[in-house]
Structure formats: structure tokens, C-alpha cells
C-alpha positions as CSV (number, residue, x, y, z in Angstrom):
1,X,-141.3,-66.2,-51.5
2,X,-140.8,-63.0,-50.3
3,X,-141.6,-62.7,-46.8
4,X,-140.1,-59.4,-45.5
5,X,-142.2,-58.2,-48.2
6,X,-145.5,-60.5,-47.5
7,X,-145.3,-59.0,-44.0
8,X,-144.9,-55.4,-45.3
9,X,-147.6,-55.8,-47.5
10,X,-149.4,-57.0,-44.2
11,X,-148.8,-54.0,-42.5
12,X,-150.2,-51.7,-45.0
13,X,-153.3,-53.2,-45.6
14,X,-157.0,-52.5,-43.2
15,X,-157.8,-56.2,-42.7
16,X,-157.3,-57.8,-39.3
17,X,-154.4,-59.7,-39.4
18,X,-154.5,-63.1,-37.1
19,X,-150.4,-63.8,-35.5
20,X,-149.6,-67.1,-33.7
21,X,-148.3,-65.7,-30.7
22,X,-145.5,-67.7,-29.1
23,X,-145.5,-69.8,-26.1
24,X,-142.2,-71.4,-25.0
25,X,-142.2,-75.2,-25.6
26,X,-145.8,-75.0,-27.4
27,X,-145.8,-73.5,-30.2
28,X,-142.9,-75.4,-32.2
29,X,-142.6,-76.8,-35.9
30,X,-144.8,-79.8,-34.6
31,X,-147.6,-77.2,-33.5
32,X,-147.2,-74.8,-36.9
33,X,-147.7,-78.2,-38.8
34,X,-150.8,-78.9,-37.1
35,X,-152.5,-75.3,-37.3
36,X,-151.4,-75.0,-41.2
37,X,-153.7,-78.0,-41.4
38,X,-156.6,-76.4,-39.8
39,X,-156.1,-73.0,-41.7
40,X,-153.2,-71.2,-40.0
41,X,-152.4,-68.1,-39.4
42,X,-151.2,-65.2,-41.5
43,X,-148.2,-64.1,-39.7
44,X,-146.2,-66.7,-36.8
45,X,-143.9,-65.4,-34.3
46,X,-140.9,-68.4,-33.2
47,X,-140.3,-69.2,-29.4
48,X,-138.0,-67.4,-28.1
49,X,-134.2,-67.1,-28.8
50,X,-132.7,-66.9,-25.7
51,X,-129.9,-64.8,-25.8
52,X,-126.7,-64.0,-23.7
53,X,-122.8,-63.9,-24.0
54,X,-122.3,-67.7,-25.3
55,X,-125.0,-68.0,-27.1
56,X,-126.0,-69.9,-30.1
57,X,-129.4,-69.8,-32.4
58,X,-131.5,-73.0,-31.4
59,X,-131.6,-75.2,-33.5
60,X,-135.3,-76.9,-32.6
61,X,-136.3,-72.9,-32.8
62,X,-134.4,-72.0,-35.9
63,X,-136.1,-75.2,-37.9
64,X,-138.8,-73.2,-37.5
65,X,-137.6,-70.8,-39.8
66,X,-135.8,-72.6,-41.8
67,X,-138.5,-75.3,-42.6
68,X,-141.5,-73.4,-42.0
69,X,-144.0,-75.3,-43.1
70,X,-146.9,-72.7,-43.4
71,X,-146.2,-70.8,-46.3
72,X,-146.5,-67.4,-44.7
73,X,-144.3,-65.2,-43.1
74,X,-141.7,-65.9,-40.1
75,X,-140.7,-63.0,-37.2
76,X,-138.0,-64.1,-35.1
77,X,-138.5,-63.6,-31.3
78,X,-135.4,-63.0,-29.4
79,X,-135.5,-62.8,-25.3
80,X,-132.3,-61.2,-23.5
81,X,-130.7,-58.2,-22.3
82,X,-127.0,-58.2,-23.2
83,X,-127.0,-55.6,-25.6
84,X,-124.1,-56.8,-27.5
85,X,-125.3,-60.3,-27.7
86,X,-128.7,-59.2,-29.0
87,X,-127.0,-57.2,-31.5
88,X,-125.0,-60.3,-32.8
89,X,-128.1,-62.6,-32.6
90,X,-130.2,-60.3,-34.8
91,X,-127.7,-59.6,-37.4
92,X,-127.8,-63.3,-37.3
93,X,-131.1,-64.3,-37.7
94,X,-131.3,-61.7,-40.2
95,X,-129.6,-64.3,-42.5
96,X,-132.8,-66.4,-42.5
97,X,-135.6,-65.9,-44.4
98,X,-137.7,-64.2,-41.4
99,X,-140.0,-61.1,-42.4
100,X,-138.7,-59.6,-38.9
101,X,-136.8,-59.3,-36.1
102,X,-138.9,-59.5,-32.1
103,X,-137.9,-58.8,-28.6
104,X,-139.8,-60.0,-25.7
105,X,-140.4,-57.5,-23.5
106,X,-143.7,-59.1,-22.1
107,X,-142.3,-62.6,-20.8
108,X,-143.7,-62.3,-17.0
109,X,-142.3,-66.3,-16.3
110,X,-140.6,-65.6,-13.3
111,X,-137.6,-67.3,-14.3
112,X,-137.5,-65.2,-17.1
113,X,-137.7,-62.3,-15.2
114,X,-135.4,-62.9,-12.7
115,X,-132.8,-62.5,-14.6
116,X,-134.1,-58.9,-16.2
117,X,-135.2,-60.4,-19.6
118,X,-138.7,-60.5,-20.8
119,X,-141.2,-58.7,-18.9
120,X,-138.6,-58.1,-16.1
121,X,-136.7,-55.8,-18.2
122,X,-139.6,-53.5,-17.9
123,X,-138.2,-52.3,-14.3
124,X,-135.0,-50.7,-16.0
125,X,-136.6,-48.2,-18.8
126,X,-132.6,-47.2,-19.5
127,X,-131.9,-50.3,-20.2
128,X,-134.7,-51.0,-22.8
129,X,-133.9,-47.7,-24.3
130,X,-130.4,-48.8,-24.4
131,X,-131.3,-51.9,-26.4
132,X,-134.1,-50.6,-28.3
133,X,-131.7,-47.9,-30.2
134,X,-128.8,-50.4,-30.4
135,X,-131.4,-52.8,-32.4
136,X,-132.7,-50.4,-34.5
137,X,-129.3,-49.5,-35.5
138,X,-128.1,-53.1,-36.1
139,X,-131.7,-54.5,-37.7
140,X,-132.4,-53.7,-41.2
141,X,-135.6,-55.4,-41.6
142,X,-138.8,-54.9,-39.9
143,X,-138.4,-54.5,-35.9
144,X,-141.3,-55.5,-33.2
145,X,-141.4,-55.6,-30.0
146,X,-143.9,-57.7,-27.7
147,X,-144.7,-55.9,-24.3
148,X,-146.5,-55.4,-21.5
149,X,-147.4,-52.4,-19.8
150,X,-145.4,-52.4,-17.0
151,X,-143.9,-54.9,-14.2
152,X,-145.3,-53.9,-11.1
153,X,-147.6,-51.0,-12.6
154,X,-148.0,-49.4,-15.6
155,X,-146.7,-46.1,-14.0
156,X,-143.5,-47.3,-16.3
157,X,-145.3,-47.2,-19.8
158,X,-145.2,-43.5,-20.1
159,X,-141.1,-43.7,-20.2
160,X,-141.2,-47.0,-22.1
161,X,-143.4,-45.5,-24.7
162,X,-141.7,-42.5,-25.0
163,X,-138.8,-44.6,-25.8
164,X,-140.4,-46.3,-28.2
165,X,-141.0,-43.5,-30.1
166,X,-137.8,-41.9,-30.3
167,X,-136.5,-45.2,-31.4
168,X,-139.6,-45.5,-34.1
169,X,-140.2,-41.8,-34.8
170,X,-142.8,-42.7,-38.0
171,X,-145.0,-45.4,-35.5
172,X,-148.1,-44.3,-36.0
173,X,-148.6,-44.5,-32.3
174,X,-146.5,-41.5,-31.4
175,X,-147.5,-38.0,-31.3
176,X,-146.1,-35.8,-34.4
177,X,-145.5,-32.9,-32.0
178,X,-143.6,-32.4,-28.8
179,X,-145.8,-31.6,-25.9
């Protein structure tokens, strides 16, 4: 099965489409089992990758992906802000049959956020900018992001959507004109 192509097909169509969101330590292989058997979803989004210098895809979140047991398409969530390291962990979970790549900008867990990852990174618009253009560069599938709209206030959002739609020009979410 195709699923980067599922998940396009997804995209193009008017229907609503229902996602499993994540949630860290809930919604595992054990939890996709159980919601196949009551229907499921059409898209599911893994937990989190956590992601840094040293690290290593998970393999409890990577089984997943690798034994999804749903039948429908996989995006792979990654939560971080090493830019190199990001880069690496999506050109690895590219490799997988996953019909895109996710980063979390919307974890507000504070000790996600702590350590500027999730929604935390949302108080250095640089920095997502920054890692937003060296992902689009590096990902060759589909790209998402999950976000808030801001950390303290969503004074931010202005600049973080702006970035956004340099980085994804044909979003239909950004204006076609400057100004």
C-alpha cells in the first residue's frame, strides 16, 4: 500500500478527514489496535520522536510504523530543536513507510518546553524559521507541522505564520500577494 499517496489523495479530497492526534505514552501500537477495532481513523500521527545530538528512532514508536496495524496511512511526529539532528531523524524516518514527516510545535508539557522543543519553541520565531527551511530542504515527502498559536500570546503567530509561508509558498493558507 501506498501511503504517501493514500494521504495525498487525502488531502485533495472535500471530505472531513478524522486524525488520531498523538499523546505521549497513550496513543501507542496497543491503543492503534484497539481503535482499528472500533473503526479507526483515516490518518494516525505516532508519539513523538524525541530528537537531539545522540539520538536514535524509538523503537516502541517506530513499531508503530513499522507494524501499523490499521491499514491506513502513518505521519511521523518528531519533537526537538537541534536542527542538524532533525535533519538526520527525518531523512531517517523517511526510510519507513510513513505518508509524512511532523514536527511538534504545540507540545505545552512543561518539560517539553523547558528545553525549547514543542510549544516552547514558539518563543524563538528564528529558530523555527531556521528549522522549518532546513526541513523542507531535507524532507521529500509530505511536511506538517502541529502548532499552537503562540507561548505566552499569540502576538507571535503573525511571524510564525509568515514563516510558514515562505517555507510553504503553495499552502493555501498564505496570501498570493505581498501586502
Amino acid at each position: 500500500m501506498d501511503y504517501r499517496k493514500e494521504f495525498a489523495a487525502m488531502l485533495d479530497r472535500t471530505a472531513p478527514m478524522l486524525a488520531l492526534a498523538p499523546m505521549q505514552d497513550v496513543t501507542d501500537l496497543p491503543f492503534w489496535v484497539l481503535m482499528t477495532r472500533f473503526g479507526g481513523a483515516d490518518i494516525y500521527f505516532t508519539e513523538y520522536f524525541r530528537v537531539y545530538a545522540t539520538s536514535v528512532l524509538e523503537r516502541n514508536i517506530l513499531k508503530s510504523i513499522t507494524e501499523n496495524p490499521t491499514g491506513r496511512p502513518v505521519i511521523a511526529q518528531m519533537i526537538g530543536n537541534d536542527v542538524p539532528s532533525l535533519v538526520r531523524t527525518a531523512r531517517e524516518l523517511q526510510q519507513y513507510p510513513v505518508a509524512a514527516i511532523d514536527l511538534n510545535l504545540g507540545c505545552p508539557a512543561p518539560v517539553v518546553y523547558r528545553k525549547c522543543a514543542g510549544g516552547g519553541l514558539l518563543r524563538e520565531p528564528d529558530g523555527v524559521d531556521a528549522i522549518l527551511g532546513a526541513l523542507r530542504d531535507s524532507i521529500q515527502i509530505s511536511f506538517t507541522v502541529k502548532t499552537r498559536i503562540g507561548f505566552d500570546s499569540p502576538d507571535v503567530f503573525r511571524k510564525i505564520i509568515a514563516d510558514f509561508c515562505q517555507t510553504f509558498p503553495r499552502s493555501p493558507d498564505c496570501p498570493r500577494t505581498n501586502g
